[in-house]
C-alpha positions as CSV (number, residue, x, y, z in Angstrom):
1,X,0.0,0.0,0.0
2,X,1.3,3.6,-0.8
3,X,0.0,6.8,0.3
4,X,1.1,10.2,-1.0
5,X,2.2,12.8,1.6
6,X,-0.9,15.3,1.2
7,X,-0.3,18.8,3.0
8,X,-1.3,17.1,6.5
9,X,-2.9,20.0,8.2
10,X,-4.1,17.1,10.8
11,X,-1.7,18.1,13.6
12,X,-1.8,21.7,13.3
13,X,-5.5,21.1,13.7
14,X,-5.7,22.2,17.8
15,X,-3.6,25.1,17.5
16,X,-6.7,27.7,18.1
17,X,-6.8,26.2,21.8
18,X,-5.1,27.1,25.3
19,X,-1.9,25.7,26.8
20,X,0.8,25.9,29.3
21,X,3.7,28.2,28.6
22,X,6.4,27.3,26.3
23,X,10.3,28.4,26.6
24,X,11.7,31.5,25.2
25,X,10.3,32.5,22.0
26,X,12.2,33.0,18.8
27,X,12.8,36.5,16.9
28,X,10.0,35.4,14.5
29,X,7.3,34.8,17.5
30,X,7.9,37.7,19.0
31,X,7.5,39.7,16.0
32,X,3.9,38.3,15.3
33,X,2.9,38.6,18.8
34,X,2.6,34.7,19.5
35,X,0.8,33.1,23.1
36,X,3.5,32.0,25.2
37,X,1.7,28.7,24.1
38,X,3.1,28.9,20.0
39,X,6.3,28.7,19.1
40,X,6.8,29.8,15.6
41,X,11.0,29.5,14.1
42,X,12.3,29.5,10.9
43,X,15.4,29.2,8.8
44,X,16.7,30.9,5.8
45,X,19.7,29.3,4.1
46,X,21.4,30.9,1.1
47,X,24.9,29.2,-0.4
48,X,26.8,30.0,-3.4
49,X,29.2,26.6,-4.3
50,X,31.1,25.2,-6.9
51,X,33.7,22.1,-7.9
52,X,36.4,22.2,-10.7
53,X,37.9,18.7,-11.5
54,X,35.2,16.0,-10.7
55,X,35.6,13.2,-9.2
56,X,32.4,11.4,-10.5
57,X,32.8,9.5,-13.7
58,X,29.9,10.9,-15.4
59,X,28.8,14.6,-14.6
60,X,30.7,17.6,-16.2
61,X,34.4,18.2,-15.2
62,X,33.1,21.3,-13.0
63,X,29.9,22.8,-11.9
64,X,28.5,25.4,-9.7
65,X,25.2,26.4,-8.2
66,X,23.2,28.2,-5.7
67,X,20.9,26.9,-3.1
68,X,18.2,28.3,-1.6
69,X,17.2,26.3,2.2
70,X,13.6,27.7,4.0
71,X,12.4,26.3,6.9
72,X,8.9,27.1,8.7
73,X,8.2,25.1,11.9
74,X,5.3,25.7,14.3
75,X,4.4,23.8,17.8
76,X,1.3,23.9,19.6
77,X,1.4,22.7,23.4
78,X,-1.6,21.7,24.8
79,X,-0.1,20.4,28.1
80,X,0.6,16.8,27.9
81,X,0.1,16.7,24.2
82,X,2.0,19.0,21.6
83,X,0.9,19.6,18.5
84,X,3.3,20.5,15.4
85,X,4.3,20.9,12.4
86,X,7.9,22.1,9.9
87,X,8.0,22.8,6.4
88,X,11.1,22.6,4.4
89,X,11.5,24.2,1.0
90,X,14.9,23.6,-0.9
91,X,16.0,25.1,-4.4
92,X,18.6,24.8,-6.3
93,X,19.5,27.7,-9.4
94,X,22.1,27.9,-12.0
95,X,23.7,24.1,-12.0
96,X,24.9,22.2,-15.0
97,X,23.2,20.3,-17.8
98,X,25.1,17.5,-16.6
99,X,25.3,18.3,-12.7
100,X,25.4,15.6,-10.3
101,X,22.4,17.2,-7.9
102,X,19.8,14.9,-6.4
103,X,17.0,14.9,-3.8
104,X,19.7,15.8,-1.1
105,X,19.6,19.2,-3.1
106,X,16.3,19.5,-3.9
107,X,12.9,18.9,-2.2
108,X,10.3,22.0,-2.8
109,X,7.4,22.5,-0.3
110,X,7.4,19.6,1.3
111,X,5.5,19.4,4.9
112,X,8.2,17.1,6.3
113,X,6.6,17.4,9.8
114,X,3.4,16.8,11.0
115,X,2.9,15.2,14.6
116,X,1.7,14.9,17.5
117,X,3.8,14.8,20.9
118,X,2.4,12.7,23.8
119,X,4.5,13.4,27.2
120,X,4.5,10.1,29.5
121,X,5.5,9.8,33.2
122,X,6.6,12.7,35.6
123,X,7.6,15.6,34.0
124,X,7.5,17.9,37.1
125,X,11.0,20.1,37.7
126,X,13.1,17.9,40.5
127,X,10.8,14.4,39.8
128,X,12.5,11.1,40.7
129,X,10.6,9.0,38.5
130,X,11.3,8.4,34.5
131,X,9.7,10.8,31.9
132,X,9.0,9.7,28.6
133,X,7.7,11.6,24.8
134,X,5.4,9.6,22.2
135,X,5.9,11.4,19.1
136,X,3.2,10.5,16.5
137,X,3.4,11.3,12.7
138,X,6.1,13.1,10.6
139,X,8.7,13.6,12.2
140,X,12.8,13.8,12.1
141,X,15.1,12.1,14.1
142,X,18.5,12.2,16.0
143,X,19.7,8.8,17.3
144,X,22.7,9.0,19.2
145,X,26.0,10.0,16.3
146,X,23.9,10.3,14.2
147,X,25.6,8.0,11.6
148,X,22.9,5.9,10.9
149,X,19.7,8.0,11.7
150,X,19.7,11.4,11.1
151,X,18.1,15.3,11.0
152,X,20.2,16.5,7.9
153,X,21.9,19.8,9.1
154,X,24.8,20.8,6.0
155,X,22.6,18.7,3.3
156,X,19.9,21.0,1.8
157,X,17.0,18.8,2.3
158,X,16.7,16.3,5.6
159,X,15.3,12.6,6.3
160,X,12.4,12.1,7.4
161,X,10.2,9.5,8.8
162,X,6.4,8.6,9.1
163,X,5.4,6.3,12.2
164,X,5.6,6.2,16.0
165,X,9.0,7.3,17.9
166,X,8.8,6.2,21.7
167,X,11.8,8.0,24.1
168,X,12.3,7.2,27.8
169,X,14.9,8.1,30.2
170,X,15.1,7.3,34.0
171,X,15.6,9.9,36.1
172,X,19.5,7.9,36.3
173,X,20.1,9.1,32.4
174,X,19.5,5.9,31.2
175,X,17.3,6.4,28.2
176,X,15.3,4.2,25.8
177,X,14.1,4.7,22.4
178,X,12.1,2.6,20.0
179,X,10.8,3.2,16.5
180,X,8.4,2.0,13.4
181,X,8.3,4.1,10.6
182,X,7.9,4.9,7.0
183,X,10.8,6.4,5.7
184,X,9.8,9.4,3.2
185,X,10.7,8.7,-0.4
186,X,12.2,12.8,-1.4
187,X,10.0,13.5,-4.8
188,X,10.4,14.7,-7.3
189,X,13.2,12.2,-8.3
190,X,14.6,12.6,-12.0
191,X,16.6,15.0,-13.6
192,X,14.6,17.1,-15.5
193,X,11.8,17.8,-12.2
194,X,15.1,18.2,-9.8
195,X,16.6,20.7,-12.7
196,X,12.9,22.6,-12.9
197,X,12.4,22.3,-8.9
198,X,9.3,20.9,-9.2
199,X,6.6,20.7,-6.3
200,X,6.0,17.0,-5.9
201,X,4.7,15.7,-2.4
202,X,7.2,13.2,-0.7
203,X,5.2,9.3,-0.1
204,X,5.6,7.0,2.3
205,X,4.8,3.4,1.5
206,X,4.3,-0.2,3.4
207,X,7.0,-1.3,1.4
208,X,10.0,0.7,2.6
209,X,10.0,0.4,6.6
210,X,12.6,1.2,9.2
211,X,12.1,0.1,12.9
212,X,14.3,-0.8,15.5
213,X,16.0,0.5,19.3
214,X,18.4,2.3,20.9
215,X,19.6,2.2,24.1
216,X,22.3,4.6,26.2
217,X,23.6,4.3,29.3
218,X,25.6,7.1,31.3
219,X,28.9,6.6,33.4
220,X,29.9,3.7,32.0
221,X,33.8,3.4,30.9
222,X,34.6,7.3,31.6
223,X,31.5,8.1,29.9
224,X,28.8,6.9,27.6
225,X,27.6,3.8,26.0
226,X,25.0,3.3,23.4
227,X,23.7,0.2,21.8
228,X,21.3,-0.3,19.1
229,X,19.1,-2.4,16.6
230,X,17.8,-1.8,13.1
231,X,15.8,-3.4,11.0
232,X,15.3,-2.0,7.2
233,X,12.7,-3.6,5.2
234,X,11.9,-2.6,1.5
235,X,10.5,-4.7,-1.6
236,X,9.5,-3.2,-5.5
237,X,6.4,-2.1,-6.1
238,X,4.3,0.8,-7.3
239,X,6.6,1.5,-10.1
240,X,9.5,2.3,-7.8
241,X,12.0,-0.4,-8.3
242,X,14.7,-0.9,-5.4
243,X,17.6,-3.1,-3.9
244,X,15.0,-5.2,-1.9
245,X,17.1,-4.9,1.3
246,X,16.1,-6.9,4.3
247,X,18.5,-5.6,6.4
248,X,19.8,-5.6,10.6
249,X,22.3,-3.7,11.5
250,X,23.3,-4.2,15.5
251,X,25.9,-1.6,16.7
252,X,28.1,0.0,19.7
253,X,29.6,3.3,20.6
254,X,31.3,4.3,23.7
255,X,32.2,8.1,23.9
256,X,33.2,10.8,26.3
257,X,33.1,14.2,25.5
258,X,35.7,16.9,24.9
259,X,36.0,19.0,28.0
260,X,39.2,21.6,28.6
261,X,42.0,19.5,29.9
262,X,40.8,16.2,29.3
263,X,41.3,13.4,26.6
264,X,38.1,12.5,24.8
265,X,37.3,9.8,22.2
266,X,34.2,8.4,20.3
267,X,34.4,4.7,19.4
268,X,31.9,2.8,17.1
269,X,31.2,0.0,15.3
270,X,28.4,-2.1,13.5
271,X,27.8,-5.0,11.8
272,X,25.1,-5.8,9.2
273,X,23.2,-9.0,7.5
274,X,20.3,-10.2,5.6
275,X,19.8,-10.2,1.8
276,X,19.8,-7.2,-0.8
277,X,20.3,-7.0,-4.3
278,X,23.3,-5.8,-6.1
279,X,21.5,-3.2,-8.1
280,X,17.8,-1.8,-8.8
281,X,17.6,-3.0,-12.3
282,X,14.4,-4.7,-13.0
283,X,16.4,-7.9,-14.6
284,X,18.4,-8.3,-11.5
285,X,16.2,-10.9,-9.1
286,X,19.0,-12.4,-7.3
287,X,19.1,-12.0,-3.3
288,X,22.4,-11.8,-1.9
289,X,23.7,-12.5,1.7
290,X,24.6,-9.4,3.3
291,X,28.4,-9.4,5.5
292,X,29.0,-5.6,6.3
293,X,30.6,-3.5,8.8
294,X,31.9,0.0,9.8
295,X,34.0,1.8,12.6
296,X,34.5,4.6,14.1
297,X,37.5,5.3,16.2
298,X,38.7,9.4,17.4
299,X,40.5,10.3,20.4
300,X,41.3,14.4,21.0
301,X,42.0,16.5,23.5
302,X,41.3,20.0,24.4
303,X,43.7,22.4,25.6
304,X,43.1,25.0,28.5
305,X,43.5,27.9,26.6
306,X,41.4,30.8,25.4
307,X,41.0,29.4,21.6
308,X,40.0,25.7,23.1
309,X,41.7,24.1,20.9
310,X,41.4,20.5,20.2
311,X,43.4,17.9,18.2
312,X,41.9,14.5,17.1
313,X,43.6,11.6,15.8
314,X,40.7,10.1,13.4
315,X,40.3,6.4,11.8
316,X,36.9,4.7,9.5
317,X,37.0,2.3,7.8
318,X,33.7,0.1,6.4
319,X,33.4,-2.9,4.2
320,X,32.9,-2.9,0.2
321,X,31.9,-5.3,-2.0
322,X,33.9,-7.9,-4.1
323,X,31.5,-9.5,-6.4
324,X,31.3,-12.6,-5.0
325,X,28.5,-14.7,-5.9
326,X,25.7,-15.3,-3.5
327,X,27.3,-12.6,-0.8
328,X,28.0,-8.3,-1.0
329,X,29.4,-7.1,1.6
330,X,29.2,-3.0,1.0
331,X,28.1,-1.4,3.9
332,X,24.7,0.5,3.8
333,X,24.9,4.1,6.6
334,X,21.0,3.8,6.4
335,X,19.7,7.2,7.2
336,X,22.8,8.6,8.5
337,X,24.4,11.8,8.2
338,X,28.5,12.0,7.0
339,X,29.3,15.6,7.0
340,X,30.8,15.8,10.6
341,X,32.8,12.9,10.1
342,X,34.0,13.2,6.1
343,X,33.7,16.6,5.2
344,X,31.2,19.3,2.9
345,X,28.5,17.1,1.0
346,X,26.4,18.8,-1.7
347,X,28.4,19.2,-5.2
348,X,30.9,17.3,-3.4
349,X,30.5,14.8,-0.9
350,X,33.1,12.0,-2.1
351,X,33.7,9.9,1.5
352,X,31.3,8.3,2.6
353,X,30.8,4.6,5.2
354,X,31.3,2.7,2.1
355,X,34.4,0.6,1.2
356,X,36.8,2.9,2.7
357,X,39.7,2.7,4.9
358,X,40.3,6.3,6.0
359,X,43.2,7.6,9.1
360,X,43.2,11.5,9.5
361,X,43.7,14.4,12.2
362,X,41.6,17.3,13.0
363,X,42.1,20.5,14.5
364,X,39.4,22.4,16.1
365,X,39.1,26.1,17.8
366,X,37.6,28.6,18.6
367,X,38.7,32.2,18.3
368,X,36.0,34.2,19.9
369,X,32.4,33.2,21.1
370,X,31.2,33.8,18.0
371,X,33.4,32.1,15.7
372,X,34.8,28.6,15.2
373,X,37.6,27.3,12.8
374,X,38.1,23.3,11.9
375,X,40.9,21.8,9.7
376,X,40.9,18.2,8.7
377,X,43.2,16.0,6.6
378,X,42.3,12.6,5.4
379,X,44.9,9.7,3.9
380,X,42.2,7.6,1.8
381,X,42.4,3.9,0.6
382,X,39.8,0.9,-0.7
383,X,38.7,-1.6,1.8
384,X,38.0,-3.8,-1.3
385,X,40.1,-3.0,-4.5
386,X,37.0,-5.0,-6.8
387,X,34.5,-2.0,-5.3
388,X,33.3,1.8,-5.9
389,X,35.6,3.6,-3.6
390,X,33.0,5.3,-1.3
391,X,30.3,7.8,-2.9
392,X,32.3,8.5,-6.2
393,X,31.7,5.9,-8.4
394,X,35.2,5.0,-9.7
395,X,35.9,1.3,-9.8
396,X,38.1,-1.2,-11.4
397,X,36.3,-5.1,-11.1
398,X,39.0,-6.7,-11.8
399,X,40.9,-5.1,-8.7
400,X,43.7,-4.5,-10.6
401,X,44.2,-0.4,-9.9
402,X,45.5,-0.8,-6.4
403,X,44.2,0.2,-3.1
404,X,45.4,4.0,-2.1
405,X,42.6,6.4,-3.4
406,X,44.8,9.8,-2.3
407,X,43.8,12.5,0.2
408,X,41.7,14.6,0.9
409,X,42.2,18.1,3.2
410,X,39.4,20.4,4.0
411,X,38.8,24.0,5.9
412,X,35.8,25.4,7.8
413,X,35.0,29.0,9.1
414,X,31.9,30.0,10.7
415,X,30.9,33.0,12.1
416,X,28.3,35.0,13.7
417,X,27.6,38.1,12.2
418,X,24.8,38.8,14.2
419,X,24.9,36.5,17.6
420,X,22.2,34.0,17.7
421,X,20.5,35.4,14.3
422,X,22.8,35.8,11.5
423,X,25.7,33.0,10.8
424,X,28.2,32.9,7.7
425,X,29.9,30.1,6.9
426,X,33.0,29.0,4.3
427,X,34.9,26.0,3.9
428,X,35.6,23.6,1.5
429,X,37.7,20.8,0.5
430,X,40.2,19.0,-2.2
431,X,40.4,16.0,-3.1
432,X,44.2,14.8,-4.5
433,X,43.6,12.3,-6.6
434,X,46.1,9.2,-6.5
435,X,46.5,5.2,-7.4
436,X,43.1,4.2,-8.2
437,X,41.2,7.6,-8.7
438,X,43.8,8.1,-11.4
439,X,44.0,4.4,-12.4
440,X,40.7,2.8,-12.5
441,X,39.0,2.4,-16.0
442,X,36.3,4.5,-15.6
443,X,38.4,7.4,-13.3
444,X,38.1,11.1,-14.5
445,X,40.6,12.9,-16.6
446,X,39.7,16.1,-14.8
447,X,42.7,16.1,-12.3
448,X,42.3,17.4,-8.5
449,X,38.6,17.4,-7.4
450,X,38.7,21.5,-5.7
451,X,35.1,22.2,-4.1
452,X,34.3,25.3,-2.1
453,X,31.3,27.3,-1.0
454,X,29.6,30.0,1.3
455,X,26.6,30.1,3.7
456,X,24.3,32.7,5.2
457,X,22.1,31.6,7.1
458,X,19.0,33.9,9.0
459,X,17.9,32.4,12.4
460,X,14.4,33.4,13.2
């Protein structure tokens, strides 16, 4: 069964009626005079970017573009149940014939939340007991790194999920969370309706669903550990054709976070099974046993001075495929985000949890309370020569073009121009091309991938 996402207007339905107060309203709430009951926010994203020297096998050598990112959100609380609602709205102008945009660039209108919040147990200021939040509905979720399940943040358009999202924490920190949902299918999905930015409503269908449970428990090894389950289910149908995945993926993190004076480190790992298919294609009916995995491994510390610096030693690495029969073993991130971890997506976005073997440092400060500088370097390599090294398509089959891919450096600047309501932001990265991504058959004659862009985004 499918349904197309209409404009639900279902949970902004009770927002004519009274409520307890809510928190500290925005700039945009105040401005229209809102009850202490509404919140009203919203986000205005413009960026101008551009890469010379791609890395992809088939779009143009370079191409540029501007984005436009709008977000509306409203929230309605009613006491122990809050009503709510965010729309997104993301353009893109001025890219190539040939660009390599997709529905991480483009989703126009699109009422990507639409719930309502139930709040369980004792919520009162000081209570012992556990508290817990129903959320019904659209929604968009965080789940612990936020590698596998995530609220997109650099990306111009986000994930987002249809379904039931139950969270519970004890008044110890320990905290529970459980899920069954729909993922959202971003629409509209070829070229020439991406190119046009058309408005086409997101679905959700019965034959795509993601469930499963996370768990995280305070003070344990110098600081927290998480454990989790999920299930991803999806089948053709409905003229959408897909990889039928049938997949569980059962992970681990341990982490501590950085603090002035004190070693840190973020550790994580998963491992995933079932049966998918190597490709979409409607001749390929073959159901292959799954055998991937990732990891995650940083350690940092954070210097007592007035910058705060902090250096990190960084290592990922995740499993690819080698085309043997019956099995693939390239690992799936699910609904995760990457840019934290590998660097600006968008035009770019060449690393990704996929067949890669990845060491690299980071440096981190902060010059002022209003500004914050990050430098990263990355040595790249294959985990499987016979695979696509990570998002960029380049492959050899035979596994003849070697393992080491290059390297990859990248720069961030953000800053407030006006605290808490106007941020700019500039970065970007290169990509040094060497071994395979000059080797492989199907590899670029465009030399150095160089990709760089610049934010503004309003804060309402």
């Amino acid at each position: 069964m499918t349904r197309r996402a209409l404009p639900t207007l279902a949970a902004l339905a009770a927002l004519p009626f009274a409520a307890p107060a809510m928190a500290k309203p925005s700039p945009l709430a105040e401005a229209l005079g809102a009850p202490d009951d509404l919140s009203i926010s919203a986000t205005v994203r413009a960026r101008a970017e551009g890469i010379d020297g791609q890395f992809r096998p088939s779009p143009a050598a370079a191409d540029s573009m501007v984005s436009l990112r709008t977000t509306l959100a409203i929230e309605y609380d009613a006491g122990p149940v809050r009503f709510g609602g965010e729309l997104w709205d993301a353009r893109a102008y001025g890219e190539g014939p040939a660009s390599s945009i997709t529905t991480s660039d483009v989703n126009t209108l699109e009422l990507v939340q639409a719930y309502a919040k139930v709040e369980l147990g004792d919520w009162k200021k000081g209570a012992k007991g556990g508290r817990g939040l129903l959320t019904l509905g659209r929604q968009t979720m965080d789940i612990g790194s936020r590698r596998l399940v995530a609220r997109n943040r650099f990306r111009q358009t986000t994930n987002g999920f249809t379904g039931v999202n139950l969270e519970w924490t004890t008044h110890g920190g320990a905290r529970l969370q459980a899920f069954w949902t729909l993922p959202q299918i971003r629409l509209p999905d070829d070229a020439q309706g991406l190119q046009d930015n058309t408005v086409k409503f997101d679905l959700e269908t019965t034959r795509v669903q993601f469930f499963g449970a996370h768990a995280t428990l305070p003070r344990v090894l110098g600081g927290t550990l998480e454990t989790y389950g999920y299930r991803l289910a999806e089948q053709d149908g409905d003229n959408r054709l897909t990889r039928n995945r049938r997949l569980w993926t059962l992970g681990a993190r341990a982490f501590a976070r950085p603090q002035a004076g004190k070693w840190d480190h973020d550790v994580e790992g998963a491992y995933q099974f079932g049966t998918a298919r190597r490709s979409t294609s409607a001749a390929d009916m073959t159901d292959l046993d799954v055998s991937a995995w990732f990891l995650h491994a940083e350690a940092g510390y954070t210097l007592k001075a007035t910058w705060k610096p902090r250096l990190a030693a960084l290592f990922d690495a995740a499993s690819g495929d080698g085309g043997r029969a019956g099995h693939y073993g390239r690992f799936d991130t699910l609904y995760g985000a990457r840019r934290f971890d590998f660097g600006p997506t968008a035009l770019y976005g060449a690393l990704q949890r996929t067949n890669i073997i990845a060491p690299g440092l980071r440096l981190e400060a902060e010059p002022d309370r209003g500004t914050d500088v990050m430098l990263s370097y990355r040595a790249l390599w294959l985990e499987n020569p016979r695979d696509a090294f990570a998002t960029t398509g380049v492959r050899d089959a035979r596994g003849a073009s070697g393992r080491f891919a290059g390297h990859q450096a990248e720069a961030r600047l953000r800053h407030w121009l006006v605290p808490a309501l106007l941020q700019a932001e500039t970065g970007g990265a290169v990509l040094f091309k060497q071994g395979f991504l000059r080797d492989a058959p199907n590899a670029p004659a465009s030399g150095n991938s160089v990709y760089g862009y610049f934010d503004l985004t309003l804060t309402l």
